[in-house]
C-alpha positions in Angstrom: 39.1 -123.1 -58.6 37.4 -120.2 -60.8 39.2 -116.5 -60.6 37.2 -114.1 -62.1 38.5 -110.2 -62.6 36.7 -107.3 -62.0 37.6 -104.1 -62.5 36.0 -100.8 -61.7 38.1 -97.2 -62.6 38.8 -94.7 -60.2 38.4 -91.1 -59.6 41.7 -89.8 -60.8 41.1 -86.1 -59.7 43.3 -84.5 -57.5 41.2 -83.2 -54.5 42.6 -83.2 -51.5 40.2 -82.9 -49.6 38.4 -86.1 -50.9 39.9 -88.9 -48.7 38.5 -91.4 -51.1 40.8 -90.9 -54.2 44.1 -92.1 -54.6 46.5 -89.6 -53.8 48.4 -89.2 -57.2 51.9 -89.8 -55.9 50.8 -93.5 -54.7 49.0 -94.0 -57.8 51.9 -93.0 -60.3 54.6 -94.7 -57.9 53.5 -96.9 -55.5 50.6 -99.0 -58.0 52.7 -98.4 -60.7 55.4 -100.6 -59.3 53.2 -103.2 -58.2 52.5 -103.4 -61.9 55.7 -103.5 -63.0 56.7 -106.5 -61.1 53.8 -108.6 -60.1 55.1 -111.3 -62.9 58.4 -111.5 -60.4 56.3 -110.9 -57.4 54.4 -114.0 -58.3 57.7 -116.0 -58.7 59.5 -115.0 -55.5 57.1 -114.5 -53.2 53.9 -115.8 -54.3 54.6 -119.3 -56.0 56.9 -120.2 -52.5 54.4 -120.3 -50.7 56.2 -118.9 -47.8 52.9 -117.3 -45.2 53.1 -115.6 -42.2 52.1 -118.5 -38.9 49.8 -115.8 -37.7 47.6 -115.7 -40.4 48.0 -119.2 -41.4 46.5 -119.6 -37.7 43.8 -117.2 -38.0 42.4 -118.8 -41.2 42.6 -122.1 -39.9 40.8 -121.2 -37.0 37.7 -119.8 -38.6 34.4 -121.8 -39.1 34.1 -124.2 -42.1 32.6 -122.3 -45.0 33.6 -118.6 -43.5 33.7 -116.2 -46.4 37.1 -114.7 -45.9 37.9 -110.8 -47.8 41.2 -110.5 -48.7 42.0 -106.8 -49.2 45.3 -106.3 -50.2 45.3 -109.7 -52.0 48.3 -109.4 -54.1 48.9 -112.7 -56.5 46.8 -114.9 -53.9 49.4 -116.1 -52.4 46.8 -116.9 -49.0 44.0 -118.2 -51.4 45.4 -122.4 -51.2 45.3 -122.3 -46.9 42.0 -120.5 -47.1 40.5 -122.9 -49.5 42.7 -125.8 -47.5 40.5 -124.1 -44.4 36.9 -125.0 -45.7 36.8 -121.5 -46.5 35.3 -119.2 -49.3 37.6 -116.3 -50.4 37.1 -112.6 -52.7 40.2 -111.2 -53.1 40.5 -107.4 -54.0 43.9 -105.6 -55.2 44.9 -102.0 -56.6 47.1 -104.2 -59.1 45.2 -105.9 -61.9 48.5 -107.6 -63.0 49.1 -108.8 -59.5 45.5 -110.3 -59.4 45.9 -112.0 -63.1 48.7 -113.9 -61.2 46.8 -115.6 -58.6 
């Protein structure tokens, strides 16, 4: 499989009255450790292979050739059982290093 990475920059303002920008306290902390460990993230979460049965069920349960949006993707770690599924999957994450894992 093919993993192409996109990336688009954000508005880093801090209006807070604009409910589509990052607030900077999760951006500075919150991405910022995603970054920081999405190598070890990969390796002790991702790389298992270890899925919640819920949404193991739920992919399996969709039609053959469902185009499935993981928002939130992280390293990928659901990409093999929706690909297992018959399915097509576009992952999207706020970590590019997380992403460059899966």
């Amino acid at each position: 499989t093919d993993t192409t990475i996109i990336t688009t920059t954000t508005n880093n303002n801090n209006n807070k009255n604009d409910h589509m920008t990052t607030p900077s306290t999760e951006r500075d902390h919150v991405h910022a450790v995603y970054d920081a460990i999405a190598t070890q993230w990969h390796h002790t979460r991702g790389k298992r292979g270890v899925l919640w049965p819920g949404a193991t069920q739920f992919l399996k349960s969709l039609p053959k050739g469902s185009m499935v949006a993981d928002v939130g993707c992280g390293d990928g770690k659901y990409f093999p059982a929706i690909w297992e599924a018959g399915s097509y999957v576009i992952g999207m994450d706020m970590s590019i290093p997380l992403l460059k894992t899966a």
